[in-house]
ROLOMAR-612837 format. One record per atom (N, C-alpha, C): atom name; residue in one letter; x, y, z. Coordinates in steps of 0.1 Angstrom, whole numbers. Atoms other than C-alpha are relative to their C-alpha. Example, Ala and Ser with C-alpha at 12.3 -4.5 7.8 and 13.67 -1.06 7.14 Angstrom:
BEGIN
+-------+--------+-------+-------+-------+
: atome : residu :     X :     Y :     Z :
+-------+--------+-------+-------+-------+
:     N :      A :     9 :   -12 :     0 :
:    CA :      A :   123 :   -45 :    78 :
:     C :      A :     9 :    12 :     0 :
:     N :      S :    -9 :   -11 :     0 :
:    CA :      S :   137 :   -11 :    71 :
:     C :      S :    -8 :    11 :     8 :
+-------+--------+-------+-------+-------+
***
This chain:
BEGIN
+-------+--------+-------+-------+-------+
: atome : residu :     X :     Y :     Z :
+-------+--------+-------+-------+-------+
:     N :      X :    13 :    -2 :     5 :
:    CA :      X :  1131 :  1201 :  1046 :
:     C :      X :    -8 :   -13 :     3 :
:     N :      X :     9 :    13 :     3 :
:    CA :      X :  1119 :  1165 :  1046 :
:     C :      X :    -5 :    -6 :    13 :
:     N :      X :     2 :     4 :   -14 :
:    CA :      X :  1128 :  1161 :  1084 :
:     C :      X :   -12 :    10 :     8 :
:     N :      X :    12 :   -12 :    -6 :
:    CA :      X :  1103 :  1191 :  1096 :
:     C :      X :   -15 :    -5 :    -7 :
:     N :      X :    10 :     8 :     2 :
:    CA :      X :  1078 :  1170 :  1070 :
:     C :      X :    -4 :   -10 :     8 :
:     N :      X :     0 :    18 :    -9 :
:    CA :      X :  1082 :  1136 :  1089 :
:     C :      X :    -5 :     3 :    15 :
:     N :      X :     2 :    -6 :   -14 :
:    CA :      X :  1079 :  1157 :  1120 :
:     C :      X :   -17 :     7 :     2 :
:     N :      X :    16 :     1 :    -4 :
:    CA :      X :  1044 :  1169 :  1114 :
:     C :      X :    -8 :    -5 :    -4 :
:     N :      X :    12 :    10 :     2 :
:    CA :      X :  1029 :  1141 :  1104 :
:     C :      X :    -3 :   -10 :    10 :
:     N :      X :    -1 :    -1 :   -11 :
:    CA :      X :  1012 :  1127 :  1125 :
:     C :      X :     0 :   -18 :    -1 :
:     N :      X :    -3 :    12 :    -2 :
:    CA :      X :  1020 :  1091 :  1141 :
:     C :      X :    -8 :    -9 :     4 :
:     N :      X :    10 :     3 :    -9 :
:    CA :      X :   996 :  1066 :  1150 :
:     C :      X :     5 :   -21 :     0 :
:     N :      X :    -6 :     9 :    -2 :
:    CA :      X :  1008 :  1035 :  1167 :
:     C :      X :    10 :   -10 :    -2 :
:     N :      X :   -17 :     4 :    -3 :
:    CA :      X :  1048 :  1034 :  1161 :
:     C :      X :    -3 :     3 :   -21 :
:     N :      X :    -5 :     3 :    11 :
:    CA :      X :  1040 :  1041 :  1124 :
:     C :      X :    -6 :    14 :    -7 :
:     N :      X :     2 :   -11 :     3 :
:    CA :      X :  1040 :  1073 :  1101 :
:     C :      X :    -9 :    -1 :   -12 :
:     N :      X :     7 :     0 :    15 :
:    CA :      X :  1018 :  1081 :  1072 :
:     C :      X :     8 :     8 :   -14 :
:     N :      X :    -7 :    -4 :    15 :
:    CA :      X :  1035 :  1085 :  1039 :
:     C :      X :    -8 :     9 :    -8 :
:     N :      X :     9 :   -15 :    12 :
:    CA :      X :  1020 :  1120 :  1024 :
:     C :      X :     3 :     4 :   -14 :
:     N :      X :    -2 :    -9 :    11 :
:    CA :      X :  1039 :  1126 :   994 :
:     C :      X :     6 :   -10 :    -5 :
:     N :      X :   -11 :     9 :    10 :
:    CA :      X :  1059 :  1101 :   968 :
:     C :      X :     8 :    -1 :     2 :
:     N :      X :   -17 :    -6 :    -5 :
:    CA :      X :  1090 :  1121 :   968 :
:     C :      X :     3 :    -2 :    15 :
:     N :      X :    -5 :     3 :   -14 :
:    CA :      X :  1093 :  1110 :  1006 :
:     C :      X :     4 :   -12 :     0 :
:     N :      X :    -7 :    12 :     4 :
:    CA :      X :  1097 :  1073 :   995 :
:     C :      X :    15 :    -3 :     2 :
:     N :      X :   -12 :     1 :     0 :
:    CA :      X :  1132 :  1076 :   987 :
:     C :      X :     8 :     4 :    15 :
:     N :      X :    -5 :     2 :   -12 :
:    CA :      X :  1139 :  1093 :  1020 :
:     C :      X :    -1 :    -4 :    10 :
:     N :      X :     2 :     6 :    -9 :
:    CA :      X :  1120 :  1075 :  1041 :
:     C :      X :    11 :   -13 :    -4 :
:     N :      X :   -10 :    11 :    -1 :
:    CA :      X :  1139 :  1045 :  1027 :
:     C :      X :    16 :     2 :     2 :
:     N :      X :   -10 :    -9 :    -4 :
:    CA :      X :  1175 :  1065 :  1030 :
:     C :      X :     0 :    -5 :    16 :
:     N :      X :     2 :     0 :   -13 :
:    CA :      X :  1167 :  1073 :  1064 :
:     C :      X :     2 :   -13 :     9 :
:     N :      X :     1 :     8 :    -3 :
:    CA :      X :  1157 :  1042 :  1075 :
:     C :      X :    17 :   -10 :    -1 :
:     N :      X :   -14 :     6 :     1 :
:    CA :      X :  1192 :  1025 :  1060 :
:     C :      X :    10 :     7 :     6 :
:     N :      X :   -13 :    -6 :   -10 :
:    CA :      X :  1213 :  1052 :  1079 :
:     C :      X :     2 :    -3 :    11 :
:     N :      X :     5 :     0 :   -13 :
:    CA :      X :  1198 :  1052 :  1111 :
:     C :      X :     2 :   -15 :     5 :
:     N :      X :     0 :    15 :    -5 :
:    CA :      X :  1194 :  1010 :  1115 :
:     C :      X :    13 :   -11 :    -5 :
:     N :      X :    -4 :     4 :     5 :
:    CA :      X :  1221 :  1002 :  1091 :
:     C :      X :    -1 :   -12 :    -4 :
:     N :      X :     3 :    12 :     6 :
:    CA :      X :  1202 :   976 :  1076 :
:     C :      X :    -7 :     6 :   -16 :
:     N :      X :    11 :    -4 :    18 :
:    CA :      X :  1188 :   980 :  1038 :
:     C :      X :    -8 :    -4 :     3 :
:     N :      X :    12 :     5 :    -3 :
:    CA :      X :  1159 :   987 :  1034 :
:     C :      X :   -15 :     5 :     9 :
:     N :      X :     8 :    -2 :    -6 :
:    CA :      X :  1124 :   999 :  1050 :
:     C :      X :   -13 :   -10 :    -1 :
:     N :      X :    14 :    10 :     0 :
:    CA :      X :  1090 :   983 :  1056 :
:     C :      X :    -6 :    14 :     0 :
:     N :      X :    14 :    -9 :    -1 :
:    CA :      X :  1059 :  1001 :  1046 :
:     C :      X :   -11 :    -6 :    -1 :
:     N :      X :     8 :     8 :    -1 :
:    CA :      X :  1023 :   989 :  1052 :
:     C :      X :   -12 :     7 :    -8 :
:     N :      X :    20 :    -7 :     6 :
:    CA :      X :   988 :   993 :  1029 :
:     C :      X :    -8 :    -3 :    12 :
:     N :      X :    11 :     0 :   -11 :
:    CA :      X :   966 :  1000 :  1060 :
:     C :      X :   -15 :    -5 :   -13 :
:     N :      X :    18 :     6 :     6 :
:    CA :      X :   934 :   979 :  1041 :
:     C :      X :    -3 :   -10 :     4 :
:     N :      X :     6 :     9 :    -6 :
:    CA :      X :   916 :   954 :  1046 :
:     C :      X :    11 :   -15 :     0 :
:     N :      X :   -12 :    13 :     0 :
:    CA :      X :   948 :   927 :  1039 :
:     C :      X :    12 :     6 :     8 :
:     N :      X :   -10 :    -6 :    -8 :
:    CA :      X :   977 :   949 :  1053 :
:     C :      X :    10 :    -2 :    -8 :
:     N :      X :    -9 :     3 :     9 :
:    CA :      X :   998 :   948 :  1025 :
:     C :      X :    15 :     2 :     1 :
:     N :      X :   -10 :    -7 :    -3 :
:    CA :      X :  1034 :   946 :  1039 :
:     C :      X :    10 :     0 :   -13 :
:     N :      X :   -11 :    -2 :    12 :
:    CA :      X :  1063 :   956 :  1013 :
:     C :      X :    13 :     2 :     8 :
:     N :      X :   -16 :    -6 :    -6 :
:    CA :      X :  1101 :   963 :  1019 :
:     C :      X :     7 :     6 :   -15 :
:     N :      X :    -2 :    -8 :    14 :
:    CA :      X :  1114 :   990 :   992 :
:     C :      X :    21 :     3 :    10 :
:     N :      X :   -17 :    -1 :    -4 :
:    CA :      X :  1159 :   987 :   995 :
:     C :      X :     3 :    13 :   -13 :
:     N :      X :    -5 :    -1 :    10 :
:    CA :      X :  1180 :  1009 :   975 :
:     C :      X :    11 :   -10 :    -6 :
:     N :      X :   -12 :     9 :     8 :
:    CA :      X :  1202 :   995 :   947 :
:     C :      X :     9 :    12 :   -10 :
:     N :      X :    -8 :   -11 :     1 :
:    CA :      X :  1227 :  1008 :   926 :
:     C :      X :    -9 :     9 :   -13 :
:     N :      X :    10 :   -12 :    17 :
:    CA :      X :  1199 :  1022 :   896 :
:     C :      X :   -14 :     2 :     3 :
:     N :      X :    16 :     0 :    -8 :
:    CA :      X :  1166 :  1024 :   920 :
:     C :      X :     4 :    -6 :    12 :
:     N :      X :     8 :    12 :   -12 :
:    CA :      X :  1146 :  1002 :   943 :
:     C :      X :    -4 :   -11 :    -5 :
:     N :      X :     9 :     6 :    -1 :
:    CA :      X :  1138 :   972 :   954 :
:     C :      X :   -10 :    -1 :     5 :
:     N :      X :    11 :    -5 :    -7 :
:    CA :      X :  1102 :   968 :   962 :
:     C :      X :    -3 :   -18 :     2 :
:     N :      X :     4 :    12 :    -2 :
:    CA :      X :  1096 :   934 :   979 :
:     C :      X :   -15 :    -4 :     6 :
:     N :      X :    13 :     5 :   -12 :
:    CA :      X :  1060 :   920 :   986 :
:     C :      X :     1 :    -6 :    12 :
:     N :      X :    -3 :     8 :    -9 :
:    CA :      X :  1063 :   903 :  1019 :
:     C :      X :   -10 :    -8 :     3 :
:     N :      X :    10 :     3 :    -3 :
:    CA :      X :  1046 :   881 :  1033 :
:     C :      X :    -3 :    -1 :    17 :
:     N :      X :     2 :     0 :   -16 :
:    CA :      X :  1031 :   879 :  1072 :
:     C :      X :    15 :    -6 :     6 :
:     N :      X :   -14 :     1 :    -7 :
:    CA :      X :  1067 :   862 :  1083 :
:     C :      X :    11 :    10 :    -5 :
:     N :      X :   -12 :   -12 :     5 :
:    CA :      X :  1086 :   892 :  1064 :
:     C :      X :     9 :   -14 :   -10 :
:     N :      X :    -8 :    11 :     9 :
:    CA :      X :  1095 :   862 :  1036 :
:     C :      X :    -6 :     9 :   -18 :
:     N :      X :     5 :   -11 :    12 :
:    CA :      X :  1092 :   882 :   999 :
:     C :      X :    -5 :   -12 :    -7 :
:     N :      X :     4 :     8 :    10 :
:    CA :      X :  1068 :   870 :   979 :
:     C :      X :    -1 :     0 :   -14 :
:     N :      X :    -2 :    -4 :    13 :
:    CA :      X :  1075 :   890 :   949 :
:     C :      X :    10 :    11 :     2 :
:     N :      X :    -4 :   -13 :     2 :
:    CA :      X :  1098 :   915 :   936 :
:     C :      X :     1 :     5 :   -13 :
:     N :      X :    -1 :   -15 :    12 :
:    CA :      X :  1098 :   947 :   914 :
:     C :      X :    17 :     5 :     6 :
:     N :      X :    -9 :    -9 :     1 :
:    CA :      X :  1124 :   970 :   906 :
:     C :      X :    -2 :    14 :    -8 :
:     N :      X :     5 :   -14 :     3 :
:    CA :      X :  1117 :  1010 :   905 :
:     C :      X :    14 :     2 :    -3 :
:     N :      X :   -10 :    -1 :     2 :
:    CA :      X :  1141 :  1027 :   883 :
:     C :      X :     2 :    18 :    10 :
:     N :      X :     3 :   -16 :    -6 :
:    CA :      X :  1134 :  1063 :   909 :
:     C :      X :    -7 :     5 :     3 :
:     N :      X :    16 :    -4 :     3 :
:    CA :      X :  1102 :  1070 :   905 :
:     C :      X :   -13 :    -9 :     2 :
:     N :      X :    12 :     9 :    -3 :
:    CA :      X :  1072 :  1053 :   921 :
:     C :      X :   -12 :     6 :    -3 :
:     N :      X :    20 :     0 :     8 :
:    CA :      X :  1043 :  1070 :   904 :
:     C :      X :    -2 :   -15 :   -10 :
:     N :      X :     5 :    12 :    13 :
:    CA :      X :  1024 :  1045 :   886 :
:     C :      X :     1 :   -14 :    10 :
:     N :      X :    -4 :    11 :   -13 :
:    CA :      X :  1036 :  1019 :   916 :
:     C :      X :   -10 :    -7 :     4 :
:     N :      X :     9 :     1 :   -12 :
:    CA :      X :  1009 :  1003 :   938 :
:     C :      X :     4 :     5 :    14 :
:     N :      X :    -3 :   -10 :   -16 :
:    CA :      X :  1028 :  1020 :   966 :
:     C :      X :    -6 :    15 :     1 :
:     N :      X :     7 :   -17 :     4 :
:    CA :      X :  1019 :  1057 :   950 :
:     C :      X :   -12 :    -3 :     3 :
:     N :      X :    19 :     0 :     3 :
:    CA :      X :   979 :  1044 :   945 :
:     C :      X :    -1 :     2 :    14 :
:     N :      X :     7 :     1 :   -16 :
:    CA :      X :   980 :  1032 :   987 :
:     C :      X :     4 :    13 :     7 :
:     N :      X :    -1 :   -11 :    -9 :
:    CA :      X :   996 :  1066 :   993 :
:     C :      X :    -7 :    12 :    -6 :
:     N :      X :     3 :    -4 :     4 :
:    CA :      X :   976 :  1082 :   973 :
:     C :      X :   -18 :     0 :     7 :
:     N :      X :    13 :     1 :    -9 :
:    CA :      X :   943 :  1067 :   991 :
:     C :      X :     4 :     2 :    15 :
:     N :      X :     0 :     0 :   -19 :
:    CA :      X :   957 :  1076 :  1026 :
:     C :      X :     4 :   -11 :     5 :
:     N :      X :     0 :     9 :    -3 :
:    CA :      X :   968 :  1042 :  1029 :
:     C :      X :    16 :    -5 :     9 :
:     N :      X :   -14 :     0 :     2 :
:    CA :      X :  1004 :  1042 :  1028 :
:     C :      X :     9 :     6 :    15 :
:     N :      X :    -6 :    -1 :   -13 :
:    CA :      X :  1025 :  1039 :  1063 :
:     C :      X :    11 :    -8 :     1 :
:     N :      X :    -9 :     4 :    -4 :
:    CA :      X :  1056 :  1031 :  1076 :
:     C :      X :     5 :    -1 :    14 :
:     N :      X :     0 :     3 :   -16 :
:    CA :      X :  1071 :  1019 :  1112 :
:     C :      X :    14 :    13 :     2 :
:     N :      X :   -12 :   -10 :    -6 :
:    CA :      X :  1095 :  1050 :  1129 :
:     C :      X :    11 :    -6 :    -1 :
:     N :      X :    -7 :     6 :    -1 :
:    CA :      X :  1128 :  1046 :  1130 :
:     C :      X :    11 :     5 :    10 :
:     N :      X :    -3 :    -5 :    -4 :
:    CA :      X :  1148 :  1052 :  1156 :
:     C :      X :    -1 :     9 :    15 :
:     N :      X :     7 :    -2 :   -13 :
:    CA :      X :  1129 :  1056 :  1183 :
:     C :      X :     5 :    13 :    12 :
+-------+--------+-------+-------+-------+
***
């Protein structure tokens, strides 16, 4: 189901747009199977480019701010559920992208 989602959204320069919440977790999944690194990067397309890195752990996520060298400059921890997040709001304004994996 989620793979036939990912597949028609559409791509625009190596990076996908995050449509729905409940894709979070699999985009991040995904991402740790396929590269076997923990861990995804997602970007707030705004006027800063807000990069993050959301890992799982063993009772959620971590959600790391990064900063331009991919150095964290803050972390959260989601116990499952990222409504209420700043990641939900940027994907909520259309903002919310992530880089393919897998090429």
């Amino acid at each position: 189901m989620y793979a036939m989602l990912i597949r028609s959204r559409a791509a625009f320069g190596g990076y996908l747009r995050v449509s729905d919440v409940k894709d979070i977790p699999f985009l991040v999944k995904e991402s740790e199977v396929v590269t076997g690194e923990p861990g995804r990067n997602f970007v707030v397309a705004s006027a800063d480019r807000l990069l993050y890195r959301v890992a799982t752990t063993p009772t959620g996520y971590k959600v790391e701010r990064l900063d331009y060298d991919n150095r964290p400059m803050s972390v959260s921890y989601v116990g499952g559920e990222f409504e209420g997040h700043s990641l939900a709001e940027a994907l909520q304004a259309g903002q919310l992208f992530t880089p393919t994996v897998g090429g």
